[in-house]
FINU-273829 format. One record per atom (N, C-alpha, C, CB): residue number from 0; residue in three letters; atom name; x, y, z. Coordinates in nm, 4 decimals, padded with zeros to 6 digits, always signed. Each point is the difference from the previous one (the first is absolute). Glycine has a CB too. Example, Ala and Ser with C-alpha at 12.3 -4.5 7.8 and 13.67 -1.06 7.14 Angstrom:
<sites>
[0,ala,N,[+01.3190,-00.5690,+00.7800]] [0,ala,CA,[-00.0890,+00.1190,+00.0000]] [0,ala,C,[+00.0900,+00.1200,+00.0000]] [0,ala,CB,[-00.1892,-00.1173,+00.1246]] [1,ser,N,[+00.1542,+00.2223,-00.1966]] [1,ser,CA,[+00.0820,+00.1190,+00.0060]] [1,ser,C,[-00.0770,+00.1090,+00.0730]] [1,ser,CB,[+00.1184,-00.0628,-00.2145]] 
</sites>
This chain:
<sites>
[0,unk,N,[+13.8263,+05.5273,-09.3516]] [0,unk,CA,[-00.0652,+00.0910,+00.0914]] [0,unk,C,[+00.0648,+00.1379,-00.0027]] [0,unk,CB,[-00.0619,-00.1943,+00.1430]] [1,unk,N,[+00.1445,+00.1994,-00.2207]] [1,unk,CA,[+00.0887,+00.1253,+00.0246]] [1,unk,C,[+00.0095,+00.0868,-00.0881]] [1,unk,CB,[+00.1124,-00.1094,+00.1118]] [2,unk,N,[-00.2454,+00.0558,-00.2452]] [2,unk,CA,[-00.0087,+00.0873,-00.0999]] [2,unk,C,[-00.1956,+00.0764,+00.0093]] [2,unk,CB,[+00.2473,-00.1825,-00.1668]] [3,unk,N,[-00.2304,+00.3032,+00.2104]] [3,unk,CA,[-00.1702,+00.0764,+00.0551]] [3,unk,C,[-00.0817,-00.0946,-00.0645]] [3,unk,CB,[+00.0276,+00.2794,+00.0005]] [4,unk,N,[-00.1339,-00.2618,+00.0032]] [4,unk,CA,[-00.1348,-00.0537,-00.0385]] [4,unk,C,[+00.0230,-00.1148,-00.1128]] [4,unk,CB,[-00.1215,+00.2402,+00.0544]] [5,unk,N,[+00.1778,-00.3192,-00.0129]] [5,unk,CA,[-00.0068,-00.1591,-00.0959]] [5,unk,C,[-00.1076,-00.0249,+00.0069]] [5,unk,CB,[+00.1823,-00.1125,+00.0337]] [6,unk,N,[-00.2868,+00.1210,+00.1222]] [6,unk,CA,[-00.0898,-00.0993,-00.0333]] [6,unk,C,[-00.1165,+00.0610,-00.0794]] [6,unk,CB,[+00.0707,-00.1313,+00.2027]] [7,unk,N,[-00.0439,+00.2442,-00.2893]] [7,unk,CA,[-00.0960,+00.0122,-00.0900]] [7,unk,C,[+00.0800,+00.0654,-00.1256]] [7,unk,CB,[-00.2032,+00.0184,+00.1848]] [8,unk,N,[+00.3115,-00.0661,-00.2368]] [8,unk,CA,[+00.0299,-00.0178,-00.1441]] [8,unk,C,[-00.0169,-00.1428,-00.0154]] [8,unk,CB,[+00.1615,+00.1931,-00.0314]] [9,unk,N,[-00.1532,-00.1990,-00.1210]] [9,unk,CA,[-00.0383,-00.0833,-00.0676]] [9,unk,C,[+00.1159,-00.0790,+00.0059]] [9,unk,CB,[-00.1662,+00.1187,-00.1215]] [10,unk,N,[+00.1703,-00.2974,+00.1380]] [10,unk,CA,[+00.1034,-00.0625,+00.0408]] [10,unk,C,[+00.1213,+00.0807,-00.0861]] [10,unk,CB,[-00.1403,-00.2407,+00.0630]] [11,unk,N,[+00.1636,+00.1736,-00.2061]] [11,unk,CA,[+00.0759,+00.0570,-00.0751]] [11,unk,C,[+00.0744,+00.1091,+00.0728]] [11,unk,CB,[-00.1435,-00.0710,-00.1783]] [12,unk,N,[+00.0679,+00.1776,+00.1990]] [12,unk,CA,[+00.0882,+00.1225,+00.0105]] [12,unk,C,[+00.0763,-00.0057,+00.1114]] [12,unk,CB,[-00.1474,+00.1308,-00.1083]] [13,unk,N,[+00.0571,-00.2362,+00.2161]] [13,unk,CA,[+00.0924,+00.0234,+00.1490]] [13,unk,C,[+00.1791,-00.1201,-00.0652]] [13,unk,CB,[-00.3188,+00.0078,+00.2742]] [14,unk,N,[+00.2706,-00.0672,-00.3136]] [14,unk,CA,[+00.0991,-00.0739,-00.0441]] [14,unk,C,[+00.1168,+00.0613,-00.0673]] [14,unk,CB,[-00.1683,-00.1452,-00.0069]] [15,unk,N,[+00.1173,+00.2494,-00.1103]] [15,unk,CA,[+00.0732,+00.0358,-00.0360]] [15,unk,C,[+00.0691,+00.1114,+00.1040]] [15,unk,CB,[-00.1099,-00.0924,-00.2138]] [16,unk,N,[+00.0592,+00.1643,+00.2849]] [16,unk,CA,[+00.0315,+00.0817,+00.0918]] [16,unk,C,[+00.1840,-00.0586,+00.0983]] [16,unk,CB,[-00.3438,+00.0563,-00.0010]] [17,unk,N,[+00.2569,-00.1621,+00.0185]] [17,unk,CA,[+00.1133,-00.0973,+00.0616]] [17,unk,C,[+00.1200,-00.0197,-00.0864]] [17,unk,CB,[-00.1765,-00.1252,+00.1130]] [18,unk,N,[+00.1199,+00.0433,-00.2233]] [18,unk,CA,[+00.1301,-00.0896,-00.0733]] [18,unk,C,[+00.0646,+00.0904,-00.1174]] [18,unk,CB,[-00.1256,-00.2515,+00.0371]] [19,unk,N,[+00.0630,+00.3636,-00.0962]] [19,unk,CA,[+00.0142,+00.1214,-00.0915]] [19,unk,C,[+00.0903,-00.1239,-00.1077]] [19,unk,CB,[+00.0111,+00.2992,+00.1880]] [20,unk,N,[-00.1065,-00.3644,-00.2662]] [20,unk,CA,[+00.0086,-00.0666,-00.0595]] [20,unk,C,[+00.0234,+00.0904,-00.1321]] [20,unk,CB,[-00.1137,-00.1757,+00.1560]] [21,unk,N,[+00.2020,+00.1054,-00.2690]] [21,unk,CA,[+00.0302,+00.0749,-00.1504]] [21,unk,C,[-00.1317,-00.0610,-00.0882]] [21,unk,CB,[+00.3121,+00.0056,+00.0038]] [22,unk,N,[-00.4043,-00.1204,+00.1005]] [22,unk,CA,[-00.1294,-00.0265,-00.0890]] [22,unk,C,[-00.1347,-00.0196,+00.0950]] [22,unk,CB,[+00.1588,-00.1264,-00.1909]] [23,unk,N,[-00.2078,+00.2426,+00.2289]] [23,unk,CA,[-00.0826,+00.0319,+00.0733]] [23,unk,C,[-00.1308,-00.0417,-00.0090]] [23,unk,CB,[+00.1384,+00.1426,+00.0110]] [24,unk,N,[-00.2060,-00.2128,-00.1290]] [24,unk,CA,[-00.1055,-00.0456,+00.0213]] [24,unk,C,[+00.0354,-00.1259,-00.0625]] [24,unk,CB,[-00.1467,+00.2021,+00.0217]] [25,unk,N,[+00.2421,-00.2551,-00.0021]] [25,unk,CA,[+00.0350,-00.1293,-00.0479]] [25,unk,C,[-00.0898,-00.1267,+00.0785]] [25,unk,CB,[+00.2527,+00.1127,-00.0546]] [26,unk,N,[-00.2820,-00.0851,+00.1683]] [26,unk,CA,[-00.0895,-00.0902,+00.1103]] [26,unk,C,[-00.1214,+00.0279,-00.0137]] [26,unk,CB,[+00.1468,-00.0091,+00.1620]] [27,unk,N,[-00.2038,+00.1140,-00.2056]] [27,unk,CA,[-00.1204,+00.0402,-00.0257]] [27,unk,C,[-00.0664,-00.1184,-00.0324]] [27,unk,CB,[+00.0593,+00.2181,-00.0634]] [28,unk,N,[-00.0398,-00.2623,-00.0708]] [28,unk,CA,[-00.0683,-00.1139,-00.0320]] [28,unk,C,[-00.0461,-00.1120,+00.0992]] [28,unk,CB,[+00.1191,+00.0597,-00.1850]] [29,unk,N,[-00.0194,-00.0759,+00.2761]] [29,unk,CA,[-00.0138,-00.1117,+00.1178]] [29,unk,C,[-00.0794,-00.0090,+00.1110]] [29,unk,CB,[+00.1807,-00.0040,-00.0531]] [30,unk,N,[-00.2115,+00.1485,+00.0075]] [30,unk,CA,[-00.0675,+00.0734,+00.2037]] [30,unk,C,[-00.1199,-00.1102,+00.0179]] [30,unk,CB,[+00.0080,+00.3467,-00.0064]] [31,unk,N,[-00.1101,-00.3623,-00.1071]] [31,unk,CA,[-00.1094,-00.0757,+00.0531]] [31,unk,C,[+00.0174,-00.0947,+00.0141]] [31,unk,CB,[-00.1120,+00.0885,-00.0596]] [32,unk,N,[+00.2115,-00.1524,-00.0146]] [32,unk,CA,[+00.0016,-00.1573,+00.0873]] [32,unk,C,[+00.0577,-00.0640,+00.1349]] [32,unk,CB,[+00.0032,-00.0189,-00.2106]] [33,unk,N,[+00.0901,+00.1581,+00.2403]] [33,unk,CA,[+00.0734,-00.0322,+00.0889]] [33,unk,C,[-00.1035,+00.0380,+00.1250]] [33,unk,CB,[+00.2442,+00.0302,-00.1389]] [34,unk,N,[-00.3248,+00.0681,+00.1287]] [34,unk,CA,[-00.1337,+00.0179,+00.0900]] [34,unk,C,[-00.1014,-00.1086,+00.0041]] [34,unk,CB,[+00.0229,+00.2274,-00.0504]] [35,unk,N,[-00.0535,-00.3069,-00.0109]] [35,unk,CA,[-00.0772,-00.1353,-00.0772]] [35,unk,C,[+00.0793,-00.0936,+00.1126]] [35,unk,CB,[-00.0353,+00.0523,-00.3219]] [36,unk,N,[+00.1441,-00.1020,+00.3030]] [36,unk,CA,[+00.0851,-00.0874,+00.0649]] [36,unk,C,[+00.0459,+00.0253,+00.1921]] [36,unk,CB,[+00.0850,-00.0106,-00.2950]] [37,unk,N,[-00.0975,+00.1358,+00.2855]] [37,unk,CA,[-00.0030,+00.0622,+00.1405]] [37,unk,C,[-00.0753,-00.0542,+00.0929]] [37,unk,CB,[+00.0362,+00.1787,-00.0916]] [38,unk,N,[-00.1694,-00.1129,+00.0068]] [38,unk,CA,[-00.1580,-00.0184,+00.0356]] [38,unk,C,[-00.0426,-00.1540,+00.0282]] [38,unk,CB,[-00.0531,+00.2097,-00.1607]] [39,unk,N,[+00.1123,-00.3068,+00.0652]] [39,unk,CA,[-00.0134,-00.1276,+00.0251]] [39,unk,C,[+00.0557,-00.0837,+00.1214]] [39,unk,CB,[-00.0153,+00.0387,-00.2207]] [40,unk,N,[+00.1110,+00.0289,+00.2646]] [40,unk,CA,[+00.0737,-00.0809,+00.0634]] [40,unk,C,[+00.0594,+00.0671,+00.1347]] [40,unk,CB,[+00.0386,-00.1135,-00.2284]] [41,unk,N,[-00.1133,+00.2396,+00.2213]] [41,unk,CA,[+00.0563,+00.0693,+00.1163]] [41,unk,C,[-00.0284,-00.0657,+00.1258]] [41,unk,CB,[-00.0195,+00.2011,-00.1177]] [42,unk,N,[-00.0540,-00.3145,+00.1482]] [42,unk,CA,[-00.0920,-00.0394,+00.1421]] [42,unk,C,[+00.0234,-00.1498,-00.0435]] [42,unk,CB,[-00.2223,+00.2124,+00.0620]] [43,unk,N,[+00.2592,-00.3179,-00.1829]] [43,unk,CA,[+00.0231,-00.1045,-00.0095]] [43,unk,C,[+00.0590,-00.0317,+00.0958]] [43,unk,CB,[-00.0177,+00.0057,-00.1846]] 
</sites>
């Protein structure tokens, strides 16, 4: 919450914003499934 307008960058970037990772789109690949799996199970 403490980095401006997260809720409209793109996950990645807020992430990286945060963790200032040396491999910044390294999660990229993951985003949709981890939204997929969210989505599934958020209300299970």
């Amino acid at each position: 919450k403490q980095v401006d307008g997260w809720q409209d960058m793109p996950l990645t970037q807020a992430a990286q914003t945060v963790q200032v990772s040396a491999y910044p789109d390294h999660y990229a690949q993951w985003e949709q499934q981890a939204a997929d799996l969210v989505t599934e199970h958020w209300n299970s």
